[in-house]
RODO-2510 file (C-alpha; in nm, 4 decimals, decimal comma):
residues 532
     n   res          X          Y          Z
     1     x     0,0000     0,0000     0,0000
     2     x     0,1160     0,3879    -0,1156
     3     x    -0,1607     0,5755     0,1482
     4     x     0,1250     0,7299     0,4163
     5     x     0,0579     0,6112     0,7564
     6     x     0,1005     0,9002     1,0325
     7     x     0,2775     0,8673     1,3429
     8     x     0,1336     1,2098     1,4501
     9     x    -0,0266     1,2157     1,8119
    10     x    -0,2802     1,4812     1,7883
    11     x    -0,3821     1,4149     2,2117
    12     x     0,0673     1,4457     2,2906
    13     x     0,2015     1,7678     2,4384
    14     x     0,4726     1,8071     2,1593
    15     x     0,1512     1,8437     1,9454
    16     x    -0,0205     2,1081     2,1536
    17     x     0,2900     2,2653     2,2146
    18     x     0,3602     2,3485     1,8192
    19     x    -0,0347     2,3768     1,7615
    20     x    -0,0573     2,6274     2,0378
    21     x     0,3073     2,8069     1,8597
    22     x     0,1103     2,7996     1,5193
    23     x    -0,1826     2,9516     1,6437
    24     x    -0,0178     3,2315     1,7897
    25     x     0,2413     3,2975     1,4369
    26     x    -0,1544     3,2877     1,2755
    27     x    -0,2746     3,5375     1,4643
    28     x    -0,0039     3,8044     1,3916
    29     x    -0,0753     3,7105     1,0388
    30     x    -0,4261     3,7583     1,0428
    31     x    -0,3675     4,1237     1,2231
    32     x    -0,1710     4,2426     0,9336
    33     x    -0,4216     4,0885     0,6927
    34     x    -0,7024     4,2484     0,8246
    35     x    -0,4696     4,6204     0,7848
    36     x    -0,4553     4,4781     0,4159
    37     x    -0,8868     4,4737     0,3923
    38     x    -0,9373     4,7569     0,5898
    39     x    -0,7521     4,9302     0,2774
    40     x    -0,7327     5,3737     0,3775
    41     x    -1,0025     5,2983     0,6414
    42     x    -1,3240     5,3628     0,7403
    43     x    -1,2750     5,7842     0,6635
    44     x    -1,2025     5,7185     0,3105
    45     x    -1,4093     5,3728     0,2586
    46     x    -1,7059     5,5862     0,3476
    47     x    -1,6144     5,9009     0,1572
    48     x    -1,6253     5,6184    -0,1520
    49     x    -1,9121     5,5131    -0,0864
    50     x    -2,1031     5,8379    -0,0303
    51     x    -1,9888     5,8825    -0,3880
    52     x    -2,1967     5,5970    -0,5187
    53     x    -1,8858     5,3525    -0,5623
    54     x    -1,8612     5,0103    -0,4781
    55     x    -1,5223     4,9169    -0,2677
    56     x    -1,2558     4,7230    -0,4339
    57     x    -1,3183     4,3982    -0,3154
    58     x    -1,7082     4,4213    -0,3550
    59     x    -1,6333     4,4524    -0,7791
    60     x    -1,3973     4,1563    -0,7467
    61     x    -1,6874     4,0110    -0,5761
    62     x    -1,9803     4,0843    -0,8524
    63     x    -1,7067     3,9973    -1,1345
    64     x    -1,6489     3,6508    -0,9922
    65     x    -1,9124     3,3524    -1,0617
    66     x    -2,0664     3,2952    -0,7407
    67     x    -1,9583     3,0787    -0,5135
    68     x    -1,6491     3,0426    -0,6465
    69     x    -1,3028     3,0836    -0,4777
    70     x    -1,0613     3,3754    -0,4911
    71     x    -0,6609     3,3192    -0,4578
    72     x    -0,5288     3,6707    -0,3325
    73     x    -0,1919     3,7128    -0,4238
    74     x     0,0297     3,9209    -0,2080
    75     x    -0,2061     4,0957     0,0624
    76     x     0,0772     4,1895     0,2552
    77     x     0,3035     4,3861    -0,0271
    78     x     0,4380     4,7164     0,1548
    79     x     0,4485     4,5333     0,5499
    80     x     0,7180     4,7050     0,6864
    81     x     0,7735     5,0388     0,5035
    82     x     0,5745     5,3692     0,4878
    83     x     0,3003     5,2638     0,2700
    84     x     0,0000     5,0991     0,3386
    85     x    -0,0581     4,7144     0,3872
    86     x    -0,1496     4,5695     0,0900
    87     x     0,0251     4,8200    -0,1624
    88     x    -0,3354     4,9987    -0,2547
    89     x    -0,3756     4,7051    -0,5236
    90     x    -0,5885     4,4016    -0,4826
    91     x    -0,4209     4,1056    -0,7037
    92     x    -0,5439     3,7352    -0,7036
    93     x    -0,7166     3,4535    -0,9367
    94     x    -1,0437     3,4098    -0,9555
    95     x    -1,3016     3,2418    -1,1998
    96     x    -1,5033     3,4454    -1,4181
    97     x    -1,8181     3,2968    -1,6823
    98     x    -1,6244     2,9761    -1,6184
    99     x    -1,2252     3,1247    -1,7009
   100     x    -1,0120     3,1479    -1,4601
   101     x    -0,8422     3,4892    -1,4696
   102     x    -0,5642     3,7328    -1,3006
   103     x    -0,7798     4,0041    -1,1292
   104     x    -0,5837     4,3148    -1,0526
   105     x    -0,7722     4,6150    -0,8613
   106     x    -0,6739     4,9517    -0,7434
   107     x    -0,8075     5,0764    -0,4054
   108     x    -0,9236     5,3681    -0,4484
   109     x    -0,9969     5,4740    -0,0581
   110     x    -0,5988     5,4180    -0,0310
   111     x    -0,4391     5,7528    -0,1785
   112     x    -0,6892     5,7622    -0,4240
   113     x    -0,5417     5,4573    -0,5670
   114     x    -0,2347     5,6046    -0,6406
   115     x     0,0632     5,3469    -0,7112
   116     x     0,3869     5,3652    -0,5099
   117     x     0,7160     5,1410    -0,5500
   118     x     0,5408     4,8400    -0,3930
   119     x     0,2026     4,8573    -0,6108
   120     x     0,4215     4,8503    -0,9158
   121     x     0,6068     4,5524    -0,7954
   122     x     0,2572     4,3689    -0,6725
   123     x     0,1154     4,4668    -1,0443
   124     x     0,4704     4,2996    -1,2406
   125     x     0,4634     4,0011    -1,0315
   126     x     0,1005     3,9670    -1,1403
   127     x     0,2121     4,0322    -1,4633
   128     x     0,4137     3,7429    -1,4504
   129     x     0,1608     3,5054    -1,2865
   130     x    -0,0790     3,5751    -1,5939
   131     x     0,1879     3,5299    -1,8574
   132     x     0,3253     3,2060    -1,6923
   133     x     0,0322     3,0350    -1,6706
   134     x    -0,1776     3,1896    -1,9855
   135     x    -0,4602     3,3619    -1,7353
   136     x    -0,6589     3,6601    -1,8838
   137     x    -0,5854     3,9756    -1,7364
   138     x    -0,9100     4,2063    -1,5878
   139     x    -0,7827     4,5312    -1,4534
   140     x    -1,0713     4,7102    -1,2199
   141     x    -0,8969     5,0974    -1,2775
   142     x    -0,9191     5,3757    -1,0803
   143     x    -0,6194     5,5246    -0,9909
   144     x    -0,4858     5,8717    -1,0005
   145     x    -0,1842     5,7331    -1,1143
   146     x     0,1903     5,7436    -0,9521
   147     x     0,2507     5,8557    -0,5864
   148     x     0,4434     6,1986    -0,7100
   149     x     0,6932     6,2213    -0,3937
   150     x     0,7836     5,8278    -0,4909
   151     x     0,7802     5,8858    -0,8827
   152     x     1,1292     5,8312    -0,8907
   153     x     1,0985     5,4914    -0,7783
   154     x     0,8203     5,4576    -0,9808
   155     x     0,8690     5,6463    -1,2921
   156     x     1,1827     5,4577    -1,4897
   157     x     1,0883     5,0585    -1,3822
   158     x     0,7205     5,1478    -1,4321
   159     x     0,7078     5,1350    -1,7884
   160     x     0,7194     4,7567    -1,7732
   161     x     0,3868     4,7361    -1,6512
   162     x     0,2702     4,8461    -2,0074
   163     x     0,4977     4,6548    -2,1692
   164     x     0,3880     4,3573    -1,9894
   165     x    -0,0167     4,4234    -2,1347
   166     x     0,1297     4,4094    -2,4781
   167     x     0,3489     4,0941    -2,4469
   168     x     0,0256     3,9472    -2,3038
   169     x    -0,1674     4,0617    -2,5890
   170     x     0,0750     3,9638    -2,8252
   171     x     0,0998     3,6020    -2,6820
   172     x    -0,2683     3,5719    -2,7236
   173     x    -0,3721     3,6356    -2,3880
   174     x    -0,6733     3,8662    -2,3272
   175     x    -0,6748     4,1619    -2,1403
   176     x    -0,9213     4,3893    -1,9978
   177     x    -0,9691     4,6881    -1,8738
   178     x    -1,2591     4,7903    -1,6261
   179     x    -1,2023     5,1667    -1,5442
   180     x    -1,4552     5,3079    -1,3273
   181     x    -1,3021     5,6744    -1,1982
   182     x    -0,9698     5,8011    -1,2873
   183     x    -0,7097     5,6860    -1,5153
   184     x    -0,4669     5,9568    -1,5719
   185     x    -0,1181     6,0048    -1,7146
   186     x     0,0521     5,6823    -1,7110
   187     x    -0,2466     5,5182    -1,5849
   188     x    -0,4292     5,5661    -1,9158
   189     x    -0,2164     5,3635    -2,1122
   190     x    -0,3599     5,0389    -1,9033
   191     x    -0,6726     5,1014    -2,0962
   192     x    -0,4656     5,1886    -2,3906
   193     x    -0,3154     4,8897    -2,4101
   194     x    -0,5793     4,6467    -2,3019
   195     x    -0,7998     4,4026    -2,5516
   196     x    -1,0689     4,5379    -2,4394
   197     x    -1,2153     4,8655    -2,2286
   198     x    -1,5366     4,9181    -2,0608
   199     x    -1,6106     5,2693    -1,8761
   200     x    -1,9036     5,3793    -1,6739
   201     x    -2,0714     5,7180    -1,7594
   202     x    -2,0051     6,0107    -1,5771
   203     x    -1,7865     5,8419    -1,3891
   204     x    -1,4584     5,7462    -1,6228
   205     x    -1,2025     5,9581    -1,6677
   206     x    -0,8932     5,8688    -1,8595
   207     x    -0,6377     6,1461    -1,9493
   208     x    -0,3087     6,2013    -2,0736
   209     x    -0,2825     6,5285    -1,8940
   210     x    -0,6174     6,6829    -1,6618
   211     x    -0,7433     7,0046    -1,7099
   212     x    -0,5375     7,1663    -1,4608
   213     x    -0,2189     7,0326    -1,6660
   214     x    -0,3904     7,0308    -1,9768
   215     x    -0,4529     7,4892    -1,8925
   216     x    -0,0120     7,4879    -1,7999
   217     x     0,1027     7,3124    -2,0746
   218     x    -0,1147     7,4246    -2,3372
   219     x    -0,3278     7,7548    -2,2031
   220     x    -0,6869     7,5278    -2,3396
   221     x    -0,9605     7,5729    -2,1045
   222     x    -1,1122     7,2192    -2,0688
   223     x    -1,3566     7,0307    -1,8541
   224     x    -1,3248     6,5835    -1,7226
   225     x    -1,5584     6,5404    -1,9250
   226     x    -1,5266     6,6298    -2,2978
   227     x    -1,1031     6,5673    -2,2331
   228     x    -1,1979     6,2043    -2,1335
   229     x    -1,5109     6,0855    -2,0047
   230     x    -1,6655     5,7596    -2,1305
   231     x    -1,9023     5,9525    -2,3659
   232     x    -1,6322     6,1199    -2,5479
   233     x    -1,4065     5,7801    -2,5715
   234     x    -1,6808     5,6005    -2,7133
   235     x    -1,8068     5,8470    -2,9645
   236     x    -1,4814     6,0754    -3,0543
   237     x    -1,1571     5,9039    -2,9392
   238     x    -1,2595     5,5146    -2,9943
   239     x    -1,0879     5,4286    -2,6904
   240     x    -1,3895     5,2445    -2,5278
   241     x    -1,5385     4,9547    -2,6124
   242     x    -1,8473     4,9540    -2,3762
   243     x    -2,0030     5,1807    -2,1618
   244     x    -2,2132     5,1178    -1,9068
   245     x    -2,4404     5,3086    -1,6747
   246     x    -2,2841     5,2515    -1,3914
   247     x    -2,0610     5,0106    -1,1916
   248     x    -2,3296     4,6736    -1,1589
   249     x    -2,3469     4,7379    -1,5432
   250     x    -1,9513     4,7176    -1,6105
   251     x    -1,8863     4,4381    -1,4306
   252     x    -2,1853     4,2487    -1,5542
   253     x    -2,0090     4,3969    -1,9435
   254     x    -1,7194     4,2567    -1,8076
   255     x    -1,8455     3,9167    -1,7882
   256     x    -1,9951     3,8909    -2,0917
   257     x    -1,6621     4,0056    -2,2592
   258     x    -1,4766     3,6795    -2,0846
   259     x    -1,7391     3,4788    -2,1603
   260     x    -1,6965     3,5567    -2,5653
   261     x    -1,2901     3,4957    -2,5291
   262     x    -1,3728     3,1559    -2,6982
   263     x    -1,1123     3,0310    -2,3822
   264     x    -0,9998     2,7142    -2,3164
   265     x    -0,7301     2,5361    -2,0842
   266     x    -0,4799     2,3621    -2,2215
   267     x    -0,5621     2,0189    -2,0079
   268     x    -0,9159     1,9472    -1,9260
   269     x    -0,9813     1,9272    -1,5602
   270     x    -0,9184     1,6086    -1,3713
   271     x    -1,1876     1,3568    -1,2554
   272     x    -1,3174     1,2390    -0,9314
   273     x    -1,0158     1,3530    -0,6552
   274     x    -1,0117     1,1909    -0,2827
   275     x    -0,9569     1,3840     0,0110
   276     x    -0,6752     1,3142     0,2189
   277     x    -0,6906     1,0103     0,5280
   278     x    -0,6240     1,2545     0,7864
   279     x    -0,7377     1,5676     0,9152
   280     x    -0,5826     1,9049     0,7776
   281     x    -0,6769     2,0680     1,0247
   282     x    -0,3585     1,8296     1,2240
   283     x    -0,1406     2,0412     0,9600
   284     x    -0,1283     2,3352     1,2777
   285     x     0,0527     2,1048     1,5069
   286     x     0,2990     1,9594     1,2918
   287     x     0,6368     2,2166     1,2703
   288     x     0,8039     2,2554     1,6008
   289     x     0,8143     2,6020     1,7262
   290     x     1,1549     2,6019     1,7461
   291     x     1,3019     2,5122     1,3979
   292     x     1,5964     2,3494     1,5422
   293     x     1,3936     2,0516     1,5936
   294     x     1,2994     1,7887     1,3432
   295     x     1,0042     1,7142     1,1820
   296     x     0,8887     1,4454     0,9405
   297     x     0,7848     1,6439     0,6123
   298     x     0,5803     1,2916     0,5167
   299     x     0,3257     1,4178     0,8035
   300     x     0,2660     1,7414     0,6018
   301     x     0,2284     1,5436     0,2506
   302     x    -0,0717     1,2580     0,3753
   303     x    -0,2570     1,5835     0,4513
   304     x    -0,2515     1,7581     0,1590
   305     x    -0,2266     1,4392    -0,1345
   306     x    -0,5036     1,3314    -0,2409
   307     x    -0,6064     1,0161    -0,0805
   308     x    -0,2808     1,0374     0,1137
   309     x    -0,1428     0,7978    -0,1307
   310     x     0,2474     0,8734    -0,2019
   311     x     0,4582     0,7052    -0,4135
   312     x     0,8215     0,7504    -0,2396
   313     x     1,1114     0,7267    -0,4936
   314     x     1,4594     0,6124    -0,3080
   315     x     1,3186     0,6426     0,0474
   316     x     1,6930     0,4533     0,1559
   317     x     1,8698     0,6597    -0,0022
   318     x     1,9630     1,0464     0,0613
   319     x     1,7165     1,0327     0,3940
   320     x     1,7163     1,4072     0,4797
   321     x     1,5092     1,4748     0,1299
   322     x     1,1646     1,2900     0,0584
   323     x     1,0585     1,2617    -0,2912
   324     x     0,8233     1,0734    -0,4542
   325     x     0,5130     1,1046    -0,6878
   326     x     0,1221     1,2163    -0,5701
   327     x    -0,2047     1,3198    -0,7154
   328     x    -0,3104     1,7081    -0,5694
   329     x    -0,6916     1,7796    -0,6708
   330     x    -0,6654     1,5123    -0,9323
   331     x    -0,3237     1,6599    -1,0781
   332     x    -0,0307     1,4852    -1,0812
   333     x     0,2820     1,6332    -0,8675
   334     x     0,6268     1,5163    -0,7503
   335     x     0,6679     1,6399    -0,4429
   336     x     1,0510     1,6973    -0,2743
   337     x     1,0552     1,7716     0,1163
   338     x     1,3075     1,8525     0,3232
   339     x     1,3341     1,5860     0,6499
   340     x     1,6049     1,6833     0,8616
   341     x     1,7278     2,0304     0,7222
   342     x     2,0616     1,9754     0,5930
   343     x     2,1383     1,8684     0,2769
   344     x     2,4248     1,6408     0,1943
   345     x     2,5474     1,5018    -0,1269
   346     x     2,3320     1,1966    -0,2101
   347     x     1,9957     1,4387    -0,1395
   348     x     2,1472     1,6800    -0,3856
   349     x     2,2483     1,4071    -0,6405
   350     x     1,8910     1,2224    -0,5722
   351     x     1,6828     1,5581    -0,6340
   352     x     1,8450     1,6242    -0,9407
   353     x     1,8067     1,3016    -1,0626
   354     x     1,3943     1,2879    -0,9551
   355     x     1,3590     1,6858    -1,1097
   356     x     1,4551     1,5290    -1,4679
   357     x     1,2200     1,2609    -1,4269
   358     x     0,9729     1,4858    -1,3858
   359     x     1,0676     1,7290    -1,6648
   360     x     1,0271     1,3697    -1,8894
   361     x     0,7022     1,2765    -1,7419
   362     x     0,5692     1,6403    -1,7728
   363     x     0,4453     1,6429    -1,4177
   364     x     0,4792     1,9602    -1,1604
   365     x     0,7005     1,9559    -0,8884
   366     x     0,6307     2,1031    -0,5005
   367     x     0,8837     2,1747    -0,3111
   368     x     0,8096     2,1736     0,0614
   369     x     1,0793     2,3821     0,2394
   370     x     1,2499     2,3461     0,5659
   371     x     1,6366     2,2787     0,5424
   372     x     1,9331     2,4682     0,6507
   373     x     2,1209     2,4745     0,3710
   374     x     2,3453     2,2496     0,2050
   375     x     2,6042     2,0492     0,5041
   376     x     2,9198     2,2104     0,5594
   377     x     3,2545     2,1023     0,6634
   378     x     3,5821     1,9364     0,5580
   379     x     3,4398     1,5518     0,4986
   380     x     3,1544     1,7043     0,2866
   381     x     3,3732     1,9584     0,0921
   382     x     3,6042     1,6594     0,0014
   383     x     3,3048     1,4426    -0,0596
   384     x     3,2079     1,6875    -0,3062
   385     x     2,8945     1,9054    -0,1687
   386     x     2,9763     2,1929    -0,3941
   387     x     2,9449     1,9946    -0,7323
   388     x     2,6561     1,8127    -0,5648
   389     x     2,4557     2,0862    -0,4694
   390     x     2,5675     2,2620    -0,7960
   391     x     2,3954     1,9873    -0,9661
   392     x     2,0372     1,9809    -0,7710
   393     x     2,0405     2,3835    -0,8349
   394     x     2,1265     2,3120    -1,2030
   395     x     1,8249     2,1156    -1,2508
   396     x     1,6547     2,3431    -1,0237
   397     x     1,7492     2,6336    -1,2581
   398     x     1,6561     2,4142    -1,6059
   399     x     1,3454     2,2286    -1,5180
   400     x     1,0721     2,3590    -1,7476
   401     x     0,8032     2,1638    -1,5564
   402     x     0,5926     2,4368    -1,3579
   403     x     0,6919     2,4343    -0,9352
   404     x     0,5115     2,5600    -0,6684
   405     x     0,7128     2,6469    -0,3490
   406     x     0,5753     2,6038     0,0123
   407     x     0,7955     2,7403     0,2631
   408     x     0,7366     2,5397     0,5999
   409     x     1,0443     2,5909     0,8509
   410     x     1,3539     2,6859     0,7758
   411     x     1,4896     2,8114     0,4440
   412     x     1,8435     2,8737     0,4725
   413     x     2,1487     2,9655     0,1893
   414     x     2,1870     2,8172    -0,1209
   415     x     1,9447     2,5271     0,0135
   416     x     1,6655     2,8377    -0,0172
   417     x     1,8186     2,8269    -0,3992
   418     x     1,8389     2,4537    -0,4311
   419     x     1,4316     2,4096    -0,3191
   420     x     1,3129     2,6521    -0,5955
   421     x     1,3626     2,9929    -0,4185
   422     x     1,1680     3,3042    -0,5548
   423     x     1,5197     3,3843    -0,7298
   424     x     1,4401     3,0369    -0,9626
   425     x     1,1007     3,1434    -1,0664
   426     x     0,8763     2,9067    -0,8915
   427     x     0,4891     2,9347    -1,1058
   428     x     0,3885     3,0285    -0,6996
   429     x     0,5504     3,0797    -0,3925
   430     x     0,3893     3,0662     0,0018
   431     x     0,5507     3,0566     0,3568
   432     x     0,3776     2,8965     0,6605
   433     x     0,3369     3,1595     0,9528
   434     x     0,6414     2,9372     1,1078
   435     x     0,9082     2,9795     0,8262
   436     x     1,2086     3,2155     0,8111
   437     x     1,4298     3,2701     0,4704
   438     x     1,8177     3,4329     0,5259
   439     x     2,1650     3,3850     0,4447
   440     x     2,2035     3,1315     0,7418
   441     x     2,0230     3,1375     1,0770
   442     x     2,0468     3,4320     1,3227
   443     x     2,2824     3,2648     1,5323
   444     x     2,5501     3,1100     1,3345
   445     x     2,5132     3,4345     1,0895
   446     x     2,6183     3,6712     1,5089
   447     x     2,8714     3,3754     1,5950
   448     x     3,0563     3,4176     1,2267
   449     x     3,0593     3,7674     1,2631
   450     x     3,1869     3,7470     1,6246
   451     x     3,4463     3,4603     1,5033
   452     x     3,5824     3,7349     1,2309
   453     x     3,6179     4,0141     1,4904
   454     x     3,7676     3,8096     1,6969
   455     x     4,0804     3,6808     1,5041
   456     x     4,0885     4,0697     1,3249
   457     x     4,1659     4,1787     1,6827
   458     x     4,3803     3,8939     1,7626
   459     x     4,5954     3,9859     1,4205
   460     x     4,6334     4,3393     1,5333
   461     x     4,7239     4,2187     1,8847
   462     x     4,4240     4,4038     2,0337
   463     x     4,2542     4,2904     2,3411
   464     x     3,8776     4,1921     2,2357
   465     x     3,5991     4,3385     2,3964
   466     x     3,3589     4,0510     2,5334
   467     x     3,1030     4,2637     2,6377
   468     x     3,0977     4,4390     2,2896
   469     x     3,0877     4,1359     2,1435
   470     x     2,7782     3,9855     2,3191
   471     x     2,6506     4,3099     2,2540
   472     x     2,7178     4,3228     1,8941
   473     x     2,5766     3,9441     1,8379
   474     x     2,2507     3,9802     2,0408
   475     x     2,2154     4,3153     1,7980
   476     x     2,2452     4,1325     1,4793
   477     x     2,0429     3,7778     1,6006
   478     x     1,7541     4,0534     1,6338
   479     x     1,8072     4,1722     1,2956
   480     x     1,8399     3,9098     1,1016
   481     x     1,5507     3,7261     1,2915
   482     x     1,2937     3,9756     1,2080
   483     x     1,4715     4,0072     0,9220
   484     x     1,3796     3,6266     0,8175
   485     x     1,0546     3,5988     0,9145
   486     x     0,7774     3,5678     0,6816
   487     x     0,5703     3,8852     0,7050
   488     x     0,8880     4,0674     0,6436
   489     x     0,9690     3,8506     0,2754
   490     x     0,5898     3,8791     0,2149
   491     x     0,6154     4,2301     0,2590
   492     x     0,9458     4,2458    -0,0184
   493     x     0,7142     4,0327    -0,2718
   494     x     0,9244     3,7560    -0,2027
   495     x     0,6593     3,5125    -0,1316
   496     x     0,2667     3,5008    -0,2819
   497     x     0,1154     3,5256     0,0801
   498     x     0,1369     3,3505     0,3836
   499     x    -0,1552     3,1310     0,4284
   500     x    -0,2985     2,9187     0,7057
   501     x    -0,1231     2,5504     0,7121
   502     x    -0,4697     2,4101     0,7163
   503     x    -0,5311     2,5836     0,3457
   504     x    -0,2162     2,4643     0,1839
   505     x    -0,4228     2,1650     0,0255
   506     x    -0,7058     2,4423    -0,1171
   507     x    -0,4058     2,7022    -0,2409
   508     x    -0,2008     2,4568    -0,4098
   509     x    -0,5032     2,2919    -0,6236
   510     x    -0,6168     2,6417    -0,6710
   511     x    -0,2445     2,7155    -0,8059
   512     x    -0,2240     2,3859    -0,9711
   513     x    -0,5860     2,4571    -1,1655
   514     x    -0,4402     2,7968    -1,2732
   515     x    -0,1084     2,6354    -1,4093
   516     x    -0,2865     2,3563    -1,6164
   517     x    -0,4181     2,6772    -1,8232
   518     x    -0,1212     2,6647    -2,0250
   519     x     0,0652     2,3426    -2,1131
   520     x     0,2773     2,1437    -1,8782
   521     x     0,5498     2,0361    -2,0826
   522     x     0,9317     1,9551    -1,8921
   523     x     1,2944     1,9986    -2,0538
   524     x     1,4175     1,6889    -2,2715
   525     x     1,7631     1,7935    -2,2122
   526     x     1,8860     2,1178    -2,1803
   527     x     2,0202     2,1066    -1,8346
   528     x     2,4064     2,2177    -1,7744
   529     x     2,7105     2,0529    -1,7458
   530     x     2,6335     1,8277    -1,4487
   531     x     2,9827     1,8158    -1,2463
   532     x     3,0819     1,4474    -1,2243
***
């Protein structure tokens, strides 16, 4: 039999103990996501709607088929810096008249919608989802374009986000543009460059220049209205489509447009899909609070599997790294998860090995994350662990078969790399509540440092200061702890979101659904020089 059997004890204190640790990570997640829905708060969300407008998130709501689930990509974008949670941009997947489609939206009660450094990157990581995996593109616009005191973070790199509409058009991938207030200057190329545009009346405006530039550059007296209201763009300028009478009307337009895409997936949906043996909601009590403990990455797969059947390839052999082949919502996956953290030379040799069987099989690959990095030290770098791990990151780097990335525990160094980090373009990447991403970990990152100052001083023949030193390496453990932990990488775009352990099984079918859009097909070759 291939169903996993679980040693988990759900009544055992080591359970409660990391269920209880889970819980809390969770809700310090859930604090910042609610900053992220709350969007400029309740002065501006009623100001918005005084005006007659519908919030961001209730058009993504009326554009979706009912019912139906919506993957939010990056709801914690800015975390950390001046701007708002969130980015003023609502990005995700959702399913619309049947497609499934990459939803952007600005949020208007946030700085009128205005974009700053973060909203671009939140938009061009969209970008990317869409093109990846062959999604249509609906943009909900209203935005009064670039935060001015950021536009020169904004102003140079932000020209890709237009690009990116016409490589999507280009590569036969609809786009469409919603606008349903402002879209000025830059802003009014999205509508520009879309497929297809739908404005509401009296209510669109979309400008090169307003009339109060429109009266310094040129002296013309003008008014919103006859420069670019929906009227005018559908009878003068030809640059909308549709209009509609109000917002209801342009979203139920919009539907109707995605319905006529004539839009198909590349592979038809599976069939019939079993849930897992055991209980996801077991998934909270599984990673140790402390990372320095093990955990058996096998208890996280029979949870999320389908069926919890798991076909292990060489479970003797490189230990410290499960693979092995799985159904996920009726799609077939190999999954690789790390066991004990480190990763030696036959893991490295074994992954690479199991990544170019899946590239010839045309099957996805998960990674499940927690390992410290590749193992250091003088047996290992005579037994070869640079040329080993060189070759698990070289078929990390060359795979063409889509990956998803989970982050669990620990993701450390070049094994970060090694695991499909965001630097190796993982189709989707998400952290637990419990994982941390750096260099190395906090305290052997303060002990090398402290190891270096110490012989510097020694080679000058100056006494060391011990009580700088504990100083100086409680100072950095701080930093590079909060520096690792996942709110802070969400907050950089370097994940898609942190989610709730007990929804990994939902996001990754969601993710896997959105991937089979376009076709699966892995590298027959093509991989570097693998280092013998």
């Amino acid at each position: 039999m291939t169903v996993l059997a679980s040693a988990l004890d759900p009544s055992g204190p080591q359970y409660a103990e990391n269920r209880a640790a889970m819980l809390a990570k969770l809700t310090e997640v859930e604090i910042e996501h609610a900053k992220s829905l709350a969007g400029g708060g309740e002065k501006y969300l009623a100001r918005h709607l005084k005006r007659g407008k519908l919030p961001a998130r209730a058009r993504i709501e009326l554009l979706l088929d009912p019912d139906t689930p919506f993957l939010e990509l990056s709801p914690l974008a800015a975390w950390g810096s001046e701007y708002t949670v969130g980015a003023s941009l609502i990005t995700g997947i959702g399913v619309i008249e049947g497609v499934e489609c990459l939803i952007t939206a600005n949020d208007p009660t946030v700085r009128g919608g205005a974009s700053n450094p973060w909203t671009l990157k939140k938009a061009l990581r969209a970008n990317e989802i869409a093109f990846a995996n062959r999604l249509p593109v609906v943009s909900l616009v209203e935005s009064g374009g670039a935060d001015l005191p950021s536009q020169k973070e904004i102003f140079i790199p932000g020209g890709a986000l237009f690009r990116d509409l016409t490589r999507l058009s280009a590569a036969g991938i609809p786009t469409l543009a919603v606008v349903f207030g402002n879209s000025t200057a830059g802003g009014a190329y999205i509508p520009g460059m879309s497929d297809h545009v739908i404005m509401v009346s009296e209510r669109s405006k979309v400008f090169l220049g307003g009339p109060p530039l429109v009266k310094m550059a040129t002296g013309e007296e003008s008014d919103d209205e006859s420069l670019g209201g929906a009227e005018m763009h559908a009878r003068t300028s030809g640059l909308a489509d549709y209009v509609a009478r109000d917002e209801p009307d342009a979203l139920r337009q919009a539907r109707r447009v995605v319905a006529r895409l004539n839009w198909t997936k590349a592979h038809p949906d599976p069939g019939p899909v079993a849930e897992p043996k055991y209980d996801p909601d077991e998934l909270l009590g599984i990673v140790p609070g402390d990372l320095k403990v093990p955990f058996d990455p096998r208890e996280v797969i029979a949870r999320i599997v389908d069926g919890s059947d798991f076909d292990e390839f060489k479970p003797l052999y490189g230990a410290s790294l499960v693979t092995g082949w799985a159904r996920l919502h009726g799609y077939p996956v190999g999954v690789l998860a790390n066991a004990q953290g480190v990763l030696f030379s036959a893991e490295s040799q074994k992954a690479a090995q199991f990544i170019q069987l899946a590239n010839q099989r045309d099957v996805p690959l998960v990674f499940l994350h927690n390992t410290t990095g590749y193992m250091v030290g003088r047996e290992y770098e005579q037994g070869g662990i640079i040329k080993h791990g060189s070759m698990m990151i070289n078929a990390v780097s060359n795979s063409r078969v889509p990956h998803i990335s989970v982050l669990m525990g620990a993701s450390y160094g070049a094994g970060h790399y090694g695991m499909c980090g965001r630097a190796y373009d993982p189709r989707f990447l998400f952290a637990w509540p419990s994982a941390k991403s750096a260099v190395m970990g906090p305290q052997q990152l303060a002990g090398v440092l402290s190891i270096v100052a110490r012989a510097s001083a020694a080679a000058k023949g100056q006494p060391y200061d011990d009580e700088g030193d504990a100083a100086l390496r409680a100072m950095v453990e701080q930093q590079i702890e909060s520096e690792s932990l996942p709110m802070f990488l969400s907050g950089r775009l370097y994940d898609d979101g942190v989610i709730d352990p007990r929804d990994t099984r939902t996001v990754l079918g969601l993710c896997l659904s959105a991937i089979h859009t376009a076709p699966v097909e892995g590298a027959r070759g093509g991989f570097g020089v693998f280092r013998m």
